[in-house]
LUMVEXDO-382278 format. One record per residue: residue number from 0; residue in three letters; chain; x negated, y negated, z of N, C-alpha, C in turn. Coordinates in steps of 0.2 Angstrom, whole numbers. Atoms other than C-alpha are relative to their C-alpha. Last residue first. Layout:
<sites>
k->NUM r->ala c->A nX->X nY->Y nZ->Z caX->X caY->Y caZ->Z cX->X cY->Y cZ->Z
...
</sites>
This chain:
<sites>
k->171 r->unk c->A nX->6 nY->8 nZ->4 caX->-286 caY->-255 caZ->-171 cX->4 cY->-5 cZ->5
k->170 r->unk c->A nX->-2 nY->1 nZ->5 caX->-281 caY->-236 caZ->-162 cX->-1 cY->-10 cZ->0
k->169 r->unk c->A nX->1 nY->7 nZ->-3 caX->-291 caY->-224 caZ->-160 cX->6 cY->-5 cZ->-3
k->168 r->unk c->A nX->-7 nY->3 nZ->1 caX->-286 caY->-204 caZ->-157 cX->-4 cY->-8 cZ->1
k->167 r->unk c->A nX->0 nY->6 nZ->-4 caX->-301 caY->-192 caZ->-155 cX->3 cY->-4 cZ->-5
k->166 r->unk c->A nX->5 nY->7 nZ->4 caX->-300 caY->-176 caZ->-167 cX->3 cY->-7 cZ->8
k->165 r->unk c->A nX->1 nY->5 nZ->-4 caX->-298 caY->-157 caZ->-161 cX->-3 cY->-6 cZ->-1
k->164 r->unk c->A nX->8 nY->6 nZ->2 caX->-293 caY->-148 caZ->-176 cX->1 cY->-6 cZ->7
k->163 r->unk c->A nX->-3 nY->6 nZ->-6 caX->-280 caY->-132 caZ->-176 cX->-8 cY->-5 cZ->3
k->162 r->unk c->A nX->2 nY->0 nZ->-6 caX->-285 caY->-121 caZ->-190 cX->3 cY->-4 cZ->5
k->161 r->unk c->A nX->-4 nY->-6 nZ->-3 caX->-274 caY->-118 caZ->-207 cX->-2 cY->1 cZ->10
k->160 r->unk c->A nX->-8 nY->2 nZ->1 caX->-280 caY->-134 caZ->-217 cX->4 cY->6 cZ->6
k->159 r->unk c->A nX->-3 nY->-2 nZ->5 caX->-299 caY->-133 caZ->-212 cX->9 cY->0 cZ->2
k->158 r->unk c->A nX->-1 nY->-7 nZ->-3 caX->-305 caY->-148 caZ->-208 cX->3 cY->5 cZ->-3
k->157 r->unk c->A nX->3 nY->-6 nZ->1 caX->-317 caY->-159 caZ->-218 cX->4 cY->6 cZ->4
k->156 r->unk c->A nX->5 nY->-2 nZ->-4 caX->-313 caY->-175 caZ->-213 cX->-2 cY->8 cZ->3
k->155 r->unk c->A nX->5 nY->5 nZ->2 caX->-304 caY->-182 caZ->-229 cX->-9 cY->2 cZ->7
k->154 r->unk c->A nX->4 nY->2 nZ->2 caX->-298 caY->-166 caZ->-229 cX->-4 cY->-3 cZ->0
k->153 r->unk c->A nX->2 nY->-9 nZ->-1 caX->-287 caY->-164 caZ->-214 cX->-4 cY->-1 cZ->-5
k->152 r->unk c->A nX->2 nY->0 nZ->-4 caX->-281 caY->-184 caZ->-219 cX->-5 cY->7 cZ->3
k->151 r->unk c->A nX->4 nY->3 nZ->3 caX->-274 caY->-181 caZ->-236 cX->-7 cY->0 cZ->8
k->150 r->unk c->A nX->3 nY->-3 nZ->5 caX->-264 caY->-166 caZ->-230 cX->-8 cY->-4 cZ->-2
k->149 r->unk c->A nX->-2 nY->-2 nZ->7 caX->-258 caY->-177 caZ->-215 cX->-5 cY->3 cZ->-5
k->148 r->unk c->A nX->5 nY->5 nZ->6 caX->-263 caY->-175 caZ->-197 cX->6 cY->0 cZ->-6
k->147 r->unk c->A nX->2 nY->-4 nZ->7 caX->-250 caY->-166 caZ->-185 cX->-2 cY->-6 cZ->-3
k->146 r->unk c->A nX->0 nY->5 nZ->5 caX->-252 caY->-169 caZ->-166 cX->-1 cY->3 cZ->-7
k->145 r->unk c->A nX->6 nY->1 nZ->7 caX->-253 caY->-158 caZ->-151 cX->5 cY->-5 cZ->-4
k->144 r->unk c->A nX->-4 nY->-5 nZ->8 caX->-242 caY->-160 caZ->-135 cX->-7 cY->-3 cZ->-6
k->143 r->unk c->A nX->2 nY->-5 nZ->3 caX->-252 caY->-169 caZ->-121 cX->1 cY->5 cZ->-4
k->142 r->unk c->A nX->7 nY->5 nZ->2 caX->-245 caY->-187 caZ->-120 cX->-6 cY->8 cZ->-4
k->141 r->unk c->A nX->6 nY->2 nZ->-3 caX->-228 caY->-179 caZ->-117 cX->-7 cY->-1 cZ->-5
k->140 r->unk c->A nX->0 nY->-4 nZ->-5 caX->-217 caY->-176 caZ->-132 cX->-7 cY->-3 cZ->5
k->139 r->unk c->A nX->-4 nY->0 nZ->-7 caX->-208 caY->-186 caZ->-147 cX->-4 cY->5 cZ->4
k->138 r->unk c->A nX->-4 nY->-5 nZ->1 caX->-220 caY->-191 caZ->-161 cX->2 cY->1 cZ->6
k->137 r->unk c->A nX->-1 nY->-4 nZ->-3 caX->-227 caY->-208 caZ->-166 cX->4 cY->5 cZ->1
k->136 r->unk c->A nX->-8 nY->0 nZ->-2 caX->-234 caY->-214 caZ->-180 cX->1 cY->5 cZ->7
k->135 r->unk c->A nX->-2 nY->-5 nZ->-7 caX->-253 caY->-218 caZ->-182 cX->8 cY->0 cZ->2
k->134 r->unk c->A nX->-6 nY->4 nZ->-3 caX->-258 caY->-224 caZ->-200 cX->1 cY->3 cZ->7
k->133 r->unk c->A nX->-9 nY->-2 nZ->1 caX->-274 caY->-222 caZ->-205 cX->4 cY->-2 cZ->5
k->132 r->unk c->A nX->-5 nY->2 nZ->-4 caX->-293 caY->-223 caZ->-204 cX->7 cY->2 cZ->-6
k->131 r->unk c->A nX->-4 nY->2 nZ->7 caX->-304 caY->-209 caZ->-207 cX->5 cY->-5 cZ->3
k->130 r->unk c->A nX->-8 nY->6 nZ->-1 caX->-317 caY->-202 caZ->-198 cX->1 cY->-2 cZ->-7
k->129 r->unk c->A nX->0 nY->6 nZ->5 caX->-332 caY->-188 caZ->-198 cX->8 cY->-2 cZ->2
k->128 r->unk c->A nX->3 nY->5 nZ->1 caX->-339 caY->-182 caZ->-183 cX->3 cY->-5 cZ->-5
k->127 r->unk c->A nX->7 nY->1 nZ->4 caX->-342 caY->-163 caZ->-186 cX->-1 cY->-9 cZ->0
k->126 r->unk c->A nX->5 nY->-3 nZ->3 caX->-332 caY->-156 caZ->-172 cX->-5 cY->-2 cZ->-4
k->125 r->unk c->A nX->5 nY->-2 nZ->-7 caX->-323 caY->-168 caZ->-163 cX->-5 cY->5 cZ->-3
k->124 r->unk c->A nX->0 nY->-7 nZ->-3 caX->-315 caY->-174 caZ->-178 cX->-6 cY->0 cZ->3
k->123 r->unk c->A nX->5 nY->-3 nZ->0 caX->-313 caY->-194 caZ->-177 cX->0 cY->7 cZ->0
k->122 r->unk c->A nX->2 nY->-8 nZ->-4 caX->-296 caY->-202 caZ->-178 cX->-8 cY->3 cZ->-3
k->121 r->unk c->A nX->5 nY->-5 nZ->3 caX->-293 caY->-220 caZ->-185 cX->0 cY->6 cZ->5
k->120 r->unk c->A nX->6 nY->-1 nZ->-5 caX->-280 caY->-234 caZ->-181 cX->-5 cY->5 cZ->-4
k->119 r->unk c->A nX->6 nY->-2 nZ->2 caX->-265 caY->-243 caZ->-187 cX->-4 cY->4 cZ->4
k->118 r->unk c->A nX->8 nY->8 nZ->2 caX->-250 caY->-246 caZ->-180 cX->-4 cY->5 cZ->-4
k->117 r->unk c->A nX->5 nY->1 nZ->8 caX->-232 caY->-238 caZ->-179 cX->-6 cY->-2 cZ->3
k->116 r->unk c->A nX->-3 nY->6 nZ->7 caX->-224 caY->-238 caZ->-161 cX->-5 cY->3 cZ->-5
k->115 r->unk c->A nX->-6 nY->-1 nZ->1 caX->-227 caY->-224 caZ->-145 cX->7 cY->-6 cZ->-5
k->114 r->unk c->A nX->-3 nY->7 nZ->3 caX->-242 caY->-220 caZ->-148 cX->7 cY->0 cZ->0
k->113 r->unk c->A nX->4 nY->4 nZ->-3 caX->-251 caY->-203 caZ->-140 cX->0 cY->-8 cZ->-2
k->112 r->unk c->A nX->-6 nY->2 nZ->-6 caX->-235 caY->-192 caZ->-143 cX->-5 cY->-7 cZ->2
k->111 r->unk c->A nX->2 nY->-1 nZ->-7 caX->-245 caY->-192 caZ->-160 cX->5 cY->-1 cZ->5
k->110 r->unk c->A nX->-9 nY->0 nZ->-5 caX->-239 caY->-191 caZ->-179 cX->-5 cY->4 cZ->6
k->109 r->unk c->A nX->-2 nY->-4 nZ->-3 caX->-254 caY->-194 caZ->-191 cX->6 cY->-1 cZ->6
k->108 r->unk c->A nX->-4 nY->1 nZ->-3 caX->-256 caY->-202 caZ->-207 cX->-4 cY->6 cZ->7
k->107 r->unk c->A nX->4 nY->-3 nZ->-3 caX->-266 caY->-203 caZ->-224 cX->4 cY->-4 cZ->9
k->106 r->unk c->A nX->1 nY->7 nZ->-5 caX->-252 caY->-204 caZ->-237 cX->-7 cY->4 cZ->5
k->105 r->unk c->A nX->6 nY->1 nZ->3 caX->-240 caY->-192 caZ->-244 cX->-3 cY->-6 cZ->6
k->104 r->unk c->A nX->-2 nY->8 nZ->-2 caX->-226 caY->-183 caZ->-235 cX->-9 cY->-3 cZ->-1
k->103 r->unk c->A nX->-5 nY->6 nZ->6 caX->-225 caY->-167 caZ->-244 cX->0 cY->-7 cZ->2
k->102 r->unk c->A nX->5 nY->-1 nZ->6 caX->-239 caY->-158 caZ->-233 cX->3 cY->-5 cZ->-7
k->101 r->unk c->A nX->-4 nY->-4 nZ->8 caX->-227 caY->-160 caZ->-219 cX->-6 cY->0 cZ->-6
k->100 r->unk c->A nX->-7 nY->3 nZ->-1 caX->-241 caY->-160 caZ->-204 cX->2 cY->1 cZ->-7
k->99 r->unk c->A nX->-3 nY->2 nZ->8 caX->-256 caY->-148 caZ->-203 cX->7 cY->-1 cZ->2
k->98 r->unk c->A nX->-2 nY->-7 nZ->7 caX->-261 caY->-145 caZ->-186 cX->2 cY->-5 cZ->-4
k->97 r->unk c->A nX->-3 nY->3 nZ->6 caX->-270 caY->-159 caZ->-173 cX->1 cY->8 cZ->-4
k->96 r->unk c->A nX->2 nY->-5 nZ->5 caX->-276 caY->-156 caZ->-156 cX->4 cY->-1 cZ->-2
k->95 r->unk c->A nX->-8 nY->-4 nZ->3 caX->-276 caY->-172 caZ->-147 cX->-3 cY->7 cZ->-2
k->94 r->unk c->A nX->-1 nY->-5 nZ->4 caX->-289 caY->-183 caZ->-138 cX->4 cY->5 cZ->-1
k->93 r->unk c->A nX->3 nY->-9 nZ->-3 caX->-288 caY->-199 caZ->-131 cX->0 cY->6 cZ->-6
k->92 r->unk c->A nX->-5 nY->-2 nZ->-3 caX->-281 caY->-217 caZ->-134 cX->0 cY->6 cZ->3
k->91 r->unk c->A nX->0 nY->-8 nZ->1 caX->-298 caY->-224 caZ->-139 cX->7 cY->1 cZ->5
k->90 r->unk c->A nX->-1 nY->-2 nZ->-7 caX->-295 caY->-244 caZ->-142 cX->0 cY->8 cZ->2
k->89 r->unk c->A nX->-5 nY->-6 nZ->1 caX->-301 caY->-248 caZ->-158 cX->-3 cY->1 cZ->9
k->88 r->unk c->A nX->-11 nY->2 nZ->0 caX->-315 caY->-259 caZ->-162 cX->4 cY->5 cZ->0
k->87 r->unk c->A nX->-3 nY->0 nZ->-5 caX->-335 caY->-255 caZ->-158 cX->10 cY->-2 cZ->1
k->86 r->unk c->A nX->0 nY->8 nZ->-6 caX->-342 caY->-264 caZ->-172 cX->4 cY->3 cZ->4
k->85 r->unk c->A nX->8 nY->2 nZ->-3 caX->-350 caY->-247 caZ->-178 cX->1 cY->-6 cZ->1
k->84 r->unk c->A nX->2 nY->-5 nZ->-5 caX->-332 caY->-238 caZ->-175 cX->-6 cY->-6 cZ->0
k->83 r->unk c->A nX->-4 nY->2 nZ->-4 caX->-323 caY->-252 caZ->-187 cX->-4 cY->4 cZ->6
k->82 r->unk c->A nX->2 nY->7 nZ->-2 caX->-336 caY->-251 caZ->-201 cX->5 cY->-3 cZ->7
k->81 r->unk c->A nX->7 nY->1 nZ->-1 caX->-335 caY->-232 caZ->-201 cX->-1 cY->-7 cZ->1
k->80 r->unk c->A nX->-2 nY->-2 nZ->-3 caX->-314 caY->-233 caZ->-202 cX->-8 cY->1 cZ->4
k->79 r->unk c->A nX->-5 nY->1 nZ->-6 caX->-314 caY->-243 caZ->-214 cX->1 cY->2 cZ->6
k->78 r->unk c->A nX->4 nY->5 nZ->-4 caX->-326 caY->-234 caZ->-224 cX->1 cY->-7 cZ->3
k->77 r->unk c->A nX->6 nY->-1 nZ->-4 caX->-317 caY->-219 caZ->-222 cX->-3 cY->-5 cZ->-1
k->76 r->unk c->A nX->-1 nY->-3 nZ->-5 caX->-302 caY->-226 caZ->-228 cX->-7 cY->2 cZ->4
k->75 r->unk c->A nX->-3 nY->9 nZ->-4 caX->-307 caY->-235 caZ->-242 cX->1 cY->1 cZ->7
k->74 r->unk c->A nX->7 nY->3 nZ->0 caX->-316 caY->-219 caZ->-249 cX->2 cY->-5 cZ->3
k->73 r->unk c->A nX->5 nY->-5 nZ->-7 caX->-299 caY->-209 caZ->-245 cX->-7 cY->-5 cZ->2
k->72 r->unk c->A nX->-4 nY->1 nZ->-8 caX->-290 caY->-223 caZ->-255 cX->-2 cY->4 cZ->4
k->71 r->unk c->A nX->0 nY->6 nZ->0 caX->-302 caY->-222 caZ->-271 cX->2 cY->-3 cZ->8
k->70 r->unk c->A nX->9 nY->0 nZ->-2 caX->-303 caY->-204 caZ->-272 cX->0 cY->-7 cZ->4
k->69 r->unk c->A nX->6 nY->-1 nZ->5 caX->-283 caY->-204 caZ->-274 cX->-7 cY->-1 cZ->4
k->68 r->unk c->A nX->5 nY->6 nZ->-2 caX->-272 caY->-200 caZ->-261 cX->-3 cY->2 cZ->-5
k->67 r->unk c->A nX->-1 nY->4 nZ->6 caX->-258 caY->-188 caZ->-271 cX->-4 cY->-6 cZ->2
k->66 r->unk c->A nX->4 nY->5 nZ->-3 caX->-263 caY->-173 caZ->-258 cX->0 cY->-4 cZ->-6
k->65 r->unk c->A nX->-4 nY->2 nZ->-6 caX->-249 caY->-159 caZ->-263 cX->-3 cY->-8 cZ->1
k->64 r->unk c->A nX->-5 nY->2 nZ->4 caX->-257 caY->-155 caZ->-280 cX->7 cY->-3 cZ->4
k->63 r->unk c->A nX->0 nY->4 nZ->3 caX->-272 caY->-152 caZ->-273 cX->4 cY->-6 cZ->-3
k->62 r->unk c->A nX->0 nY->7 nZ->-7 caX->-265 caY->-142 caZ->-260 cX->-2 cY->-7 cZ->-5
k->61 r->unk c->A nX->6 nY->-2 nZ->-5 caX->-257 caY->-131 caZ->-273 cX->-1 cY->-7 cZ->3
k->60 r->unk c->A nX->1 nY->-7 nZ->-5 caX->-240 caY->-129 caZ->-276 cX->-6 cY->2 cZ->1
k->59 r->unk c->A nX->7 nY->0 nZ->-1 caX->-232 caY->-145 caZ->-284 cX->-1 cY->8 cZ->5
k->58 r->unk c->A nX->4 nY->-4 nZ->0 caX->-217 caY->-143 caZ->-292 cX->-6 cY->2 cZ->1
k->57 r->unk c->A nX->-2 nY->-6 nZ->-2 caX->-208 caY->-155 caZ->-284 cX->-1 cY->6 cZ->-2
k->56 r->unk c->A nX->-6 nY->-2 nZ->3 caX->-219 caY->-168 caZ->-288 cX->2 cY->5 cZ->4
k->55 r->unk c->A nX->-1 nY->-2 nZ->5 caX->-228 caY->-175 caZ->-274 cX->4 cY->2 cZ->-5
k->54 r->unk c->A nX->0 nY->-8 nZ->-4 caX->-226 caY->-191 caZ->-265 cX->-2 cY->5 cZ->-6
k->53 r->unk c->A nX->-10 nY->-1 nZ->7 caX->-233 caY->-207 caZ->-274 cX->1 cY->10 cZ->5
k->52 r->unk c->A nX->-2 nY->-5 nZ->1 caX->-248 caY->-213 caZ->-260 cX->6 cY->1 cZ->-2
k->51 r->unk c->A nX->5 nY->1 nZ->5 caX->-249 caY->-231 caZ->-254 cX->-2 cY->7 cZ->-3
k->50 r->unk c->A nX->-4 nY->1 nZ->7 caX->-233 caY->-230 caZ->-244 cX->-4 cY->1 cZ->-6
k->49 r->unk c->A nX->-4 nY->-5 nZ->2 caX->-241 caY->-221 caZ->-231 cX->1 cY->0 cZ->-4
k->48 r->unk c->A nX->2 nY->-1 nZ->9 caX->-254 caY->-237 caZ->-229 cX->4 cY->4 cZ->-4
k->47 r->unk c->A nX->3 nY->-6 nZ->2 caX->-248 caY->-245 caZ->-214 cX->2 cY->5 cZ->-6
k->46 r->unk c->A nX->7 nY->-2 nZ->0 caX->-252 caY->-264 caZ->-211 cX->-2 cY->7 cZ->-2
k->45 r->unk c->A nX->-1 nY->0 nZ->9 caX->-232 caY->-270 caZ->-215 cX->-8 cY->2 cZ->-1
k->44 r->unk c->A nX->4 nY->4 nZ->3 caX->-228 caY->-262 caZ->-198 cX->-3 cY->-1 cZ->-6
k->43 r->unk c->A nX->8 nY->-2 nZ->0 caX->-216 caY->-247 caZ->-198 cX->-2 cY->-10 cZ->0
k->42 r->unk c->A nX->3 nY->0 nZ->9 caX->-199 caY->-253 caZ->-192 cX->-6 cY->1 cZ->0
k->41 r->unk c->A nX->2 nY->8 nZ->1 caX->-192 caY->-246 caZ->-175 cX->-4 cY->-1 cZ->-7
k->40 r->unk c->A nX->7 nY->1 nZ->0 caX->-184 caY->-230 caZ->-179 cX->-1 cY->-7 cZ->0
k->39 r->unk c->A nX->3 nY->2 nZ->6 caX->-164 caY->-231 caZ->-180 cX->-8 cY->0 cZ->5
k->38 r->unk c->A nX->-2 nY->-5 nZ->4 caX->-153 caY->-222 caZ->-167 cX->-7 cY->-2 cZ->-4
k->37 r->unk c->A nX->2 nY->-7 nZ->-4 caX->-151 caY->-234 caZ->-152 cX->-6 cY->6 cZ->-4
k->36 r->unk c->A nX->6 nY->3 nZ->-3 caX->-150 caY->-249 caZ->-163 cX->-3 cY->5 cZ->4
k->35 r->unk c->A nX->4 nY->1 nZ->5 caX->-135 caY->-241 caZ->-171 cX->-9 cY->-1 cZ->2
k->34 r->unk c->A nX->3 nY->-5 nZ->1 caX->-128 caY->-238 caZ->-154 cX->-6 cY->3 cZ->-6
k->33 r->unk c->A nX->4 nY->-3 nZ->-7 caX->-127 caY->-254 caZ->-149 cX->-4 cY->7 cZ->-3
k->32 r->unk c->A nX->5 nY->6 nZ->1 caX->-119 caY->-261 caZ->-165 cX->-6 cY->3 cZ->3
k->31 r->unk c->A nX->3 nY->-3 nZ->7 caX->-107 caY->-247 caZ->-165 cX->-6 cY->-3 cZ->-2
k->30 r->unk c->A nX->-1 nY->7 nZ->5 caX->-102 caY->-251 caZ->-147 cX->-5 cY->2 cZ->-5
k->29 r->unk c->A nX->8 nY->2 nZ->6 caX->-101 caY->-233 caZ->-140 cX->2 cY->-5 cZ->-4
k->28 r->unk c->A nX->-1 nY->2 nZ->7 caX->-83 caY->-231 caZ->-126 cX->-9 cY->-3 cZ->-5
k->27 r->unk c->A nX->1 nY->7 nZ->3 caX->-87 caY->-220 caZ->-113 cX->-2 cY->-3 cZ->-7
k->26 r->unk c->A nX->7 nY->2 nZ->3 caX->-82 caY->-204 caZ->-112 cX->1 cY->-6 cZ->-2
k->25 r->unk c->A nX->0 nY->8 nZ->3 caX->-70 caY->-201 caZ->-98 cX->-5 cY->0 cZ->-3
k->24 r->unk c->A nX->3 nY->3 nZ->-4 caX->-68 caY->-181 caZ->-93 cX->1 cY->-7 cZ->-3
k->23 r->unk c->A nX->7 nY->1 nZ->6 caX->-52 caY->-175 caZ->-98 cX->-6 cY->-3 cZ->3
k->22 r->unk c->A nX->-2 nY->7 nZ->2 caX->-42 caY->-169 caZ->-81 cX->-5 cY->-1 cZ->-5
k->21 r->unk c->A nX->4 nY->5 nZ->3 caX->-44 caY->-150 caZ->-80 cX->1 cY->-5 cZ->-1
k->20 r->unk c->A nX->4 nY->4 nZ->4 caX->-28 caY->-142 caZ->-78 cX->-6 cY->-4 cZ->1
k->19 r->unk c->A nX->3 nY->7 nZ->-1 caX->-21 caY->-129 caZ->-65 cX->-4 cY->-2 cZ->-9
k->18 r->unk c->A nX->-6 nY->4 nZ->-1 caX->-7 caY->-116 caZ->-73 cX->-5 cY->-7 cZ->2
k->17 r->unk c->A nX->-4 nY->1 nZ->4 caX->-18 caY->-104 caZ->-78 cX->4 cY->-6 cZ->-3
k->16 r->unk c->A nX->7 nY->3 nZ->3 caX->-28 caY->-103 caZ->-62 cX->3 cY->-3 cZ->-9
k->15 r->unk c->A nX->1 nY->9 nZ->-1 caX->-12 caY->-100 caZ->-55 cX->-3 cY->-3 cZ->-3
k->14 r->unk c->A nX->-4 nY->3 nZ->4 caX->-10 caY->-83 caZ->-66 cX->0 cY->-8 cZ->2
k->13 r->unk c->A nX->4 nY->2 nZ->7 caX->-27 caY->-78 caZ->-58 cX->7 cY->-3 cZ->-4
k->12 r->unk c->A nX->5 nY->6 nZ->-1 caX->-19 caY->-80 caZ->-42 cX->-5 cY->-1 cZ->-6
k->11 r->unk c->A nX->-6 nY->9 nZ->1 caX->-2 caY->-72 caZ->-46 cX->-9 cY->-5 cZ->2
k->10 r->unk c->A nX->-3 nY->1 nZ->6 caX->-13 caY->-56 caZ->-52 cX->4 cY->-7 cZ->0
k->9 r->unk c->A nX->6 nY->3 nZ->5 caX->-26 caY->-57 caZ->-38 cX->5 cY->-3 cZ->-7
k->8 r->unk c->A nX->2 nY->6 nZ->-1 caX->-11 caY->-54 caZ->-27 cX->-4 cY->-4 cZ->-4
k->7 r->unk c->A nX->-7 nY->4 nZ->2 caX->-2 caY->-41 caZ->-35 cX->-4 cY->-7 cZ->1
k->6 r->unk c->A nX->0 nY->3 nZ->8 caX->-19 caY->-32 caZ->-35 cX->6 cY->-4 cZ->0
k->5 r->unk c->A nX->6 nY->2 nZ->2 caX->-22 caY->-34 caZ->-15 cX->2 cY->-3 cZ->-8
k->4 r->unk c->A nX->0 nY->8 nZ->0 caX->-3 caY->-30 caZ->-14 cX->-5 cY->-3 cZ->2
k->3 r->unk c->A nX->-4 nY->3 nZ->3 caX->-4 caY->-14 caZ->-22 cX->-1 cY->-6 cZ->3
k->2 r->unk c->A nX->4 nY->0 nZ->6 caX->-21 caY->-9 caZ->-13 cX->6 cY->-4 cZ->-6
k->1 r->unk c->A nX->5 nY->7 nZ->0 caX->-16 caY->-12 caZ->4 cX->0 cY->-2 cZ->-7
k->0 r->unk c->A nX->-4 nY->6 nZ->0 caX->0 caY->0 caZ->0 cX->-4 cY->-6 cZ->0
</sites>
């Protein structure tokens, strides 16, 4: 007899649960204005070079064919970035570990947690030395999350495409 009106019981008590409602929660109203502003990337500065590189085609498939820097704008880069070290310019922000970023997005760039606006600046790789300046964009995570170079950039300072590249962060 317990046992009947134990389950009888659960049964009008889960049929309650039924019957109670949840009040809707309040979402507050979003000023489109506001929100906008929230959403959008602050604007690149008119100093960084990304744009200066045509993307690839869409049939491109080897690396060469990915990296649209020309010779011209590597070699401006690195000696931009050698004349900025031996006057000591450029604030060192720290050191990353870098992987290959989109391959499609032209330009000599990198995406760091270690900036949190556009600017300018240069990276050294910690291995052989060689630099390159470029663009510094920021990427979402602690200070200590790695960093992706760009195609053009991985080259210019010799590393290889597939390893993970510890280079020092400056910026101008």
């Amino acid at each position: 007899m317990k046992h009947v009106l134990l389950s009888m019981s659960l049964v009008a008590l889960l049929g309650a649960c039924a019957l109670v409602q949840v009040a809707d929660e309040a979402v507050p109203a979003v000023d489109a204005a506001e929100d906008a502003k929230t959403v959008r990337p602050n604007p690149r500065p008119e100093a960084l070079n990304t744009a200066a590189a045509p993307p690839p085609s869409a049939t491109a498939r080897t690396v060469a064919q990915f990296d649209t820097t020309s010779a011209d704008q590597k070699k401006a880069a690195v000696l931009a970035a050698e004349e900025k070290a031996a006057k000591g310019e450029g604030r060192a922000l720290g050191r990353t570990v870098a992987s290959l970023g989109d391959a499609a997005q032209p330009g000599l760039w990198i995406k760091t947690p270690l900036v949190s606006a556009p600017a300018t600046g240069r990276v050294v790789s910690a291995k052989n030395g060689k630099s390159v300046e470029l663009d510094l964009l920021p990427l979402d995570g602690p200070k200590t999350a790695g960093s992706q170079l760009s195609l053009a950039a991985l080259r210019v300072i010799d590393a290889p495409l597939t390893d993970l590249t510890e280079v020092d962060v400056f910026r101008n």
